[in-house]
Structure formats: structure tokens, C-alpha cells
N, C-alpha and C positions, 0 to 999 in steps of 0.2 A: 504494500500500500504506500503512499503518497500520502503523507503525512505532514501534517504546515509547511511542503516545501523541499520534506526530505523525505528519502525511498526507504521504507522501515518496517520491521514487524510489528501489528498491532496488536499484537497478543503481550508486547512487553511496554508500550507505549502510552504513557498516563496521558487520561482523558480532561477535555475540559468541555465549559459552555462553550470557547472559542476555537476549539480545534478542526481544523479544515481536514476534510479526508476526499483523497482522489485513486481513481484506480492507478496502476504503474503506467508513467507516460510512454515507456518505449513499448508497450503491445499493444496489440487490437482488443476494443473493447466489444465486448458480447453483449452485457448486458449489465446497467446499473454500475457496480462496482469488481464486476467477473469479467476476466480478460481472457484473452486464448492463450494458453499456455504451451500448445504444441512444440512450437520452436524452443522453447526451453529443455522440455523432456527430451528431444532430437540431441541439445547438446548435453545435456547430464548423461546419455546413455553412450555415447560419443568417446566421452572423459572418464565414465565408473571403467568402461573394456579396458584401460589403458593402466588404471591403478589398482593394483594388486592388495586386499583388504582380509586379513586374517579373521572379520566376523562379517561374511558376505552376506548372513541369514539375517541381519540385520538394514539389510538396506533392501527393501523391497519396490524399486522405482517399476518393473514390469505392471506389480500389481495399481500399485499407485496411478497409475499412466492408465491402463484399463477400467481404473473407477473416475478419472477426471474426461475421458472420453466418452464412458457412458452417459456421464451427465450432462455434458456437451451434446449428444444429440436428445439429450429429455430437455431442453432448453431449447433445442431447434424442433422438438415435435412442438412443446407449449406455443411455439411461436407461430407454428402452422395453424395450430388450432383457435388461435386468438384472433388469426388473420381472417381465420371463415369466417367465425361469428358476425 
């Protein structure tokens, strides 16, 4: 998130009345404050092949990437369906 200004996580980022929140400027936005993350997962999967990590059962970007994709097209069916009404 984009956060007064600065690219930050909002899970660690105290709140106020005055705080601005923006989606990340460098991706496509989808919807509201949800961006496409495709190219990202492209490069994380890119980079994990490359570094060799003695607790691999720990990073689970395949599965990860399979649940941010499925949601991805439940956000493009809701949008079809909003369009008919």
C-alpha cells in the first residue's frame, strides 16, 4: 500500500483521522485498493529457482499465486455480472 506518500505495509503502519491510503503506484489497478499482482509473482518465482533455501516447505508462492489468481477471476466474474444487471 501507499501510505501518506510512502510504499509500506499496512499491517505494521499506525492509523490516523488523517492518513491517506493509495493502492501501489507502479501496478495496475483492478479494483478499489486491489492491484494485479501477476508480474510480481512472475518475478518472485524467477528469483526463489535461483536461491537455494534449506526450509523450502516454508515458502509456498505456487500455492499462494493459485489463491491470488483465483480471486482474480471471482473479481472479473462479479464484474460481469454487475455489468448485466
Amino acid at each position: 500500500m501507499n501510505i501518506d506518500g510512502s510504499n509500506t505495509l499496512a499491517c505494521i503502519t499506525k492509523a490516523t483521522d488523517n492518513t491517506v491510503v493509495f493502492p501501489l503506484t507502479q501496478m495496475p489497478i483492478l479494483r478499489d485498493l486491489v492491484v494485479d499482482m501477476r508480474w510480481f509473482f512472475k518475478q518472485i518465482e524467477s528469483v526463489q529457482n535461483s536461491v537455494p533455501k534449506r526450509n523450502k516447505g516454508m515458502y509456498h508462492m505456487k500455492d499462494l499465486k493459485e489463491r491470488y489468481l483465483s480471486t482474480l477471476q471471482d473479481l472479473k466474474a462479479k464484474g460481469q455480472e454487475t455489468a448485466a444487471e
